[in-house]
Backbone as ProteinMPNN parsed JSONL, in Angstrom:
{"seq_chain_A": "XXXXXXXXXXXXXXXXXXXXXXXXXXXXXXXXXXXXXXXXXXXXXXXXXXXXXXXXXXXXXXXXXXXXXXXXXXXXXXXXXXXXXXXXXXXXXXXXXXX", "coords_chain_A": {"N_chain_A": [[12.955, 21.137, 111.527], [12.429, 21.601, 108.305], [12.565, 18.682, 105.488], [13.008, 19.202, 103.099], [14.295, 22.073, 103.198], [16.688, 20.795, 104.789], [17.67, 18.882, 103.024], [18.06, 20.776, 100.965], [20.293, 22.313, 101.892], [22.411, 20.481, 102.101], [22.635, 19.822, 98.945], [23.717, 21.958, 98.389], [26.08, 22.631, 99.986], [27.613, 19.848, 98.62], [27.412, 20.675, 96.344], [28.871, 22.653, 96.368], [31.635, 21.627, 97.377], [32.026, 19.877, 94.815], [32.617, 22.019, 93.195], [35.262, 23.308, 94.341], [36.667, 21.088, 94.171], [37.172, 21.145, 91.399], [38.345, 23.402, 91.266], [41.028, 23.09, 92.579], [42.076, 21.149, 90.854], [42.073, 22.148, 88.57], [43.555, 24.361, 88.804], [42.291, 27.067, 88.459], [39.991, 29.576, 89.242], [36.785, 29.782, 89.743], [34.36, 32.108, 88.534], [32.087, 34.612, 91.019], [29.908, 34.41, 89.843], [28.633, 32.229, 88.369], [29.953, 30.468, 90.057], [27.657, 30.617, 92.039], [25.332, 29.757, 90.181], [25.682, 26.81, 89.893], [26.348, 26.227, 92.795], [23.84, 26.543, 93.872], [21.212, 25.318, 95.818], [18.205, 23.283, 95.323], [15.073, 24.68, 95.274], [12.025, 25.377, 96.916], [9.983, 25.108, 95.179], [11.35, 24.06, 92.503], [11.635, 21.921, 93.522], [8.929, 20.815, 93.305], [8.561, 21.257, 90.75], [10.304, 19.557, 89.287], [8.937, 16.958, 90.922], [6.241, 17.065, 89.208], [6.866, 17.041, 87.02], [8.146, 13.999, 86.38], [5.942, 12.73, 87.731], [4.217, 12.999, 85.427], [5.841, 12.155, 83.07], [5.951, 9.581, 83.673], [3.199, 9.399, 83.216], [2.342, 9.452, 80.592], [4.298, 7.409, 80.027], [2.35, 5.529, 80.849], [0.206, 5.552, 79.242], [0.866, 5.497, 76.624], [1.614, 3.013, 76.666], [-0.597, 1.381, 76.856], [-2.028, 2.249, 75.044], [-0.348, 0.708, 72.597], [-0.351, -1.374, 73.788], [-2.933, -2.246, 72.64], [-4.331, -2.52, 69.753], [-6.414, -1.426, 68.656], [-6.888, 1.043, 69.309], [-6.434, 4.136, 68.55], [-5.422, 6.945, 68.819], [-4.052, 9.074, 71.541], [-6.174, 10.444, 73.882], [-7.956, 8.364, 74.042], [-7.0, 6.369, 74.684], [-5.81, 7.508, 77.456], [-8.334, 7.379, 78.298], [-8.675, 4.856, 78.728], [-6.991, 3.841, 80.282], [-7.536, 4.832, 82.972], [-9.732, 4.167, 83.455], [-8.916, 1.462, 83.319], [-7.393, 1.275, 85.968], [-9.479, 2.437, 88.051], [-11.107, 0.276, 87.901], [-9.374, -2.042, 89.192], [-8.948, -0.461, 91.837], [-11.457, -1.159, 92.7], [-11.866, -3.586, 92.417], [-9.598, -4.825, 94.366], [-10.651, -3.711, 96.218], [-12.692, -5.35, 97.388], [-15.209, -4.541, 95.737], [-15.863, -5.373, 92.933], [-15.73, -8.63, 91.949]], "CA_chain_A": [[13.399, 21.655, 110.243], [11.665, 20.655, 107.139], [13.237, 18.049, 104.633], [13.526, 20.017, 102.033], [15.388, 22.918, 103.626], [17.72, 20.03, 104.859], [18.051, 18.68, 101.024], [18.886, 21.832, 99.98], [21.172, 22.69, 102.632], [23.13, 19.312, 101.892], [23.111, 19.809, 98.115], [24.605, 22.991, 98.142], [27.362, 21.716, 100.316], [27.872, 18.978, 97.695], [27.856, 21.319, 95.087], [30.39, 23.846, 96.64], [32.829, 20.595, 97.565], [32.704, 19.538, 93.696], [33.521, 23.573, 92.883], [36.357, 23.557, 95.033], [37.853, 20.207, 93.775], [37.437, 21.788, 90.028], [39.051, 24.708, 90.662], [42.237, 22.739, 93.056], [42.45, 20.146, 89.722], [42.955, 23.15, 87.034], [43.963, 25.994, 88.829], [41.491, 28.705, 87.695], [38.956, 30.268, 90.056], [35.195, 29.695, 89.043], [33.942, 33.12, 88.987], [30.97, 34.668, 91.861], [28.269, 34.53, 89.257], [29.185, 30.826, 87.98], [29.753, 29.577, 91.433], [26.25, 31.008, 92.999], [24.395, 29.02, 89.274], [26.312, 25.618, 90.401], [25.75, 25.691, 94.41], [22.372, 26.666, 94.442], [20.526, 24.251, 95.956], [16.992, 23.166, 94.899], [14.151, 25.565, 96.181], [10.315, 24.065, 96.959], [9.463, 25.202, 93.407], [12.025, 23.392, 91.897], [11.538, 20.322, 94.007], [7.172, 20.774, 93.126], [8.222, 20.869, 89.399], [10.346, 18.112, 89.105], [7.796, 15.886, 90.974], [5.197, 17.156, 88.425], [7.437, 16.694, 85.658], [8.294, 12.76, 86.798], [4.393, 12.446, 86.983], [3.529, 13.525, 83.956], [6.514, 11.581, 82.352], [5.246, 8.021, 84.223], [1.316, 9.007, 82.633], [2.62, 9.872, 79.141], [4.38, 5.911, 79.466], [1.794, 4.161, 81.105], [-1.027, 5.766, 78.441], [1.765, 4.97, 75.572], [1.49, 1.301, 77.053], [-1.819, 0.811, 76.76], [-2.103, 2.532, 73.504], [0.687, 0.031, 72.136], [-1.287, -2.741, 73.653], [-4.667, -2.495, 71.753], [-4.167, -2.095, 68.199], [-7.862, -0.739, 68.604], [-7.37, 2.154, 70.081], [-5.819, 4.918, 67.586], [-4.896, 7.923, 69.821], [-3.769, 9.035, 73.033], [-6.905, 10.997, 74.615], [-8.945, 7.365, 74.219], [-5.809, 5.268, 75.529], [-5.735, 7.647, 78.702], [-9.57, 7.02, 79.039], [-8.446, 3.317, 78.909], [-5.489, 3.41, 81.868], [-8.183, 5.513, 83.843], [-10.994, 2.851, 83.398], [-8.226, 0.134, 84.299], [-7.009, 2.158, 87.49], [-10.416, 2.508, 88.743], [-11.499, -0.94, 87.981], [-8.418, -2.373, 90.1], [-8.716, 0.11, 92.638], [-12.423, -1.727, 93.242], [-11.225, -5.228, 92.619], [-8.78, -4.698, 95.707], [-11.515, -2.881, 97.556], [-13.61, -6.11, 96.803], [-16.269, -4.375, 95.394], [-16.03, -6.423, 92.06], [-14.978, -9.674, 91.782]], "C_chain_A": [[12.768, 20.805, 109.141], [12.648, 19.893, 106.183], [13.265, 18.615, 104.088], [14.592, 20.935, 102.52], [17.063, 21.694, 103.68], [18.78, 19.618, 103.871], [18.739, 19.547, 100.799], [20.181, 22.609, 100.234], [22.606, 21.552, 101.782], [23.538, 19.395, 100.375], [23.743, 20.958, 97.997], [26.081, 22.834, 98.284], [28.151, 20.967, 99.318], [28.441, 19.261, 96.446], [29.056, 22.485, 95.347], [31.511, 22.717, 96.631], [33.356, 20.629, 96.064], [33.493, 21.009, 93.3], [34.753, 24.014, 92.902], [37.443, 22.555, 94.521], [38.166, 20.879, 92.242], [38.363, 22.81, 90.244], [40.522, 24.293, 91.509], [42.627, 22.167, 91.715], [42.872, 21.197, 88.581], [43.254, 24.112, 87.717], [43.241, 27.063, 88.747], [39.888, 28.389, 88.914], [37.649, 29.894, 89.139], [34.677, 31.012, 90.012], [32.385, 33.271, 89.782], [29.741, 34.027, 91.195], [27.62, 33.007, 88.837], [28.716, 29.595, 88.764], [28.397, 29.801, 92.313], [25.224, 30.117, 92.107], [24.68, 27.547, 89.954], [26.2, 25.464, 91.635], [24.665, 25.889, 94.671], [21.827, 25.832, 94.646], [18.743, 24.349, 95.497], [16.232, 23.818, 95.708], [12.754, 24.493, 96.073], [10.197, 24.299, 95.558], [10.224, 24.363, 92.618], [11.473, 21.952, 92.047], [9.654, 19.938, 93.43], [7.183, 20.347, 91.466], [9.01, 19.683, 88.833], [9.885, 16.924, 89.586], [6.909, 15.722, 90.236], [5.823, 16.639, 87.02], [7.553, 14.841, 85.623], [6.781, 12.114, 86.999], [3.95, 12.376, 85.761], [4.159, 12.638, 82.75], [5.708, 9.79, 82.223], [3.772, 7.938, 83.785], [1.571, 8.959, 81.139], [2.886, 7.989, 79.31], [3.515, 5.269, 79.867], [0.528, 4.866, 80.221], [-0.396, 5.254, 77.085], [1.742, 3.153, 75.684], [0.127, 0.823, 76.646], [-2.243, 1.197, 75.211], [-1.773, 1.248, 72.138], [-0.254, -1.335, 72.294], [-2.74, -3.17, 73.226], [-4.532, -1.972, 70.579], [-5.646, -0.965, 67.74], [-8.207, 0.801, 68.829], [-5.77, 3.353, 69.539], [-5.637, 6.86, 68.103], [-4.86, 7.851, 71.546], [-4.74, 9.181, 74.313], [-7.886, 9.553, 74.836], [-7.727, 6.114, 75.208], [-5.751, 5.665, 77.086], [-7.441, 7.541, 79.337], [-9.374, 5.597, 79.291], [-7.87, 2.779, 80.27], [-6.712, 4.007, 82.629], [-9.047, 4.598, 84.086], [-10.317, 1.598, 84.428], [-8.181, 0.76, 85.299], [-8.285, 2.086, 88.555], [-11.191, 1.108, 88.574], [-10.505, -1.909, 88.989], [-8.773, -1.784, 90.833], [-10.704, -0.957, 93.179], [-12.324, -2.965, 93.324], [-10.644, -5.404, 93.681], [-9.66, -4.498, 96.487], [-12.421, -4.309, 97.517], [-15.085, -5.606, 96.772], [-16.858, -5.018, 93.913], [-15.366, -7.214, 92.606], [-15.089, -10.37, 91.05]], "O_chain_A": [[12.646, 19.58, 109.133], [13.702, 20.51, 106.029], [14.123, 19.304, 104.64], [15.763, 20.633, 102.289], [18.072, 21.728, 102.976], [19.995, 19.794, 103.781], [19.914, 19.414, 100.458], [20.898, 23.242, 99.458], [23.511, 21.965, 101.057], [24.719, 19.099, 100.19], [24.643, 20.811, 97.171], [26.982, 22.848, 97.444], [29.304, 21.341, 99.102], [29.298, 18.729, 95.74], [29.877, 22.969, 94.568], [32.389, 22.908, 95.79], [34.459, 21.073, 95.747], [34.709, 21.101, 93.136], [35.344, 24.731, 92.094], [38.642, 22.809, 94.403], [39.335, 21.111, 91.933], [39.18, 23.073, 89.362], [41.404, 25.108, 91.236], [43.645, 22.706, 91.282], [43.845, 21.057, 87.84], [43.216, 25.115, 87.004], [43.786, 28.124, 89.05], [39.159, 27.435, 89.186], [37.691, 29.766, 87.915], [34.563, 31.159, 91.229], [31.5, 32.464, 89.497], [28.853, 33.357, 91.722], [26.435, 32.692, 88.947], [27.978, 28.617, 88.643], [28.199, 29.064, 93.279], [24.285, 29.625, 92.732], [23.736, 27.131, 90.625], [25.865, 24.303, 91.867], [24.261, 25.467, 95.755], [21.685, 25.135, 93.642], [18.168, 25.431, 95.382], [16.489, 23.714, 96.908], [12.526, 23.427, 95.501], [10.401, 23.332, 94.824], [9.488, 23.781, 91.821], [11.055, 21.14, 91.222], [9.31, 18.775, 93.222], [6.403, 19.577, 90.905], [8.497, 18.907, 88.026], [10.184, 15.874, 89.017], [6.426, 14.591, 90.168], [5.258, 15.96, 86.164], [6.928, 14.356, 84.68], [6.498, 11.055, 86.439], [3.253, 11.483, 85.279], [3.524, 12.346, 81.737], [5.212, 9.134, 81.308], [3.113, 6.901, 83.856], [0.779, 8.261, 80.506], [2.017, 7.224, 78.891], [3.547, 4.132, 79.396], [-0.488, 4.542, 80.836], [-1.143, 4.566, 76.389], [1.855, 2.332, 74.775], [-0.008, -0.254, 76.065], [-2.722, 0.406, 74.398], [-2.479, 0.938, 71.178], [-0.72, -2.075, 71.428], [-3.406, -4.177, 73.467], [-4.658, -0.751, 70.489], [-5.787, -0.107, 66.868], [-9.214, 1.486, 68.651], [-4.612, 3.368, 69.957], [-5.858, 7.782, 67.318], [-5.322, 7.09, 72.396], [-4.585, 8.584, 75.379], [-8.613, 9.598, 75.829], [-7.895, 5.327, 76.139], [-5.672, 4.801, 77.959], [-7.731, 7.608, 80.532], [-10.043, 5.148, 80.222], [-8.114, 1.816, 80.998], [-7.0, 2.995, 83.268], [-9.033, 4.197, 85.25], [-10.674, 1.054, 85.473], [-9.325, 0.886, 85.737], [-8.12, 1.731, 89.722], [-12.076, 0.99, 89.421], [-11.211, -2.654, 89.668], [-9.627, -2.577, 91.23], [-10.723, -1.314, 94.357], [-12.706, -3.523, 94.352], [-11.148, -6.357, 94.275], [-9.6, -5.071, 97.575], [-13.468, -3.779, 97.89], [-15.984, -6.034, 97.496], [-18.066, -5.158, 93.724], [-14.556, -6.983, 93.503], [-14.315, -11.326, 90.984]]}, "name": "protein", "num_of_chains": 1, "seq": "XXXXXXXXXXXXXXXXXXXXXXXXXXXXXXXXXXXXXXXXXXXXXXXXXXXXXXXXXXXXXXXXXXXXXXXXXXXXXXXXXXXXXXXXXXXXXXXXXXX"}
């Protein structure tokens, strides 16, 4: 069985439990349409775009970092040529192809 399925199996669960304690704690039913938005568990698409989104967040700060740290360098599109330069200059330093 694939992890994900599993995940999604498990959060559903999770999310029906809390459902059930809400509606023992006040009394009042949480109607079909309600309760199917709230237990749905995460599908691959979901799970594909909040990995992309959490990427995208972690390049936005580490190009904002480098930006921040060179007074020299007065937009974003030259700051992410900057992190890209570093990245691939490390990635050969390790490899010891500079040193």
């Amino acid at each position: 069985m694939h992890f994900g399925r599993m995940e999604k199996r498990f959060n559903q669960n999770q999310f029906q439990q809390l459902v059930e304690l809400i509606e023992n704690i006040t009394g009042k039913p949480v109607n079909g349409k309600e309760r199917a938005l709230i237990v749905r568990g995460a599908d691959e698409i979901d799970l594909v775009r909040s990995g992309l989104e959490e990427t995208m967040v972690t390049a936005y700060h580490e190009i904002r970092d480098v930006m921040m740290a060179h007074p020299d360098i007065h937009d974003m599109r030259t700051a992410a040529f900057v992190a890209a330069i570093n990245k691939i200059s490390n990635d050969y330093t390790s490899l010891g192809i500079w040193r």
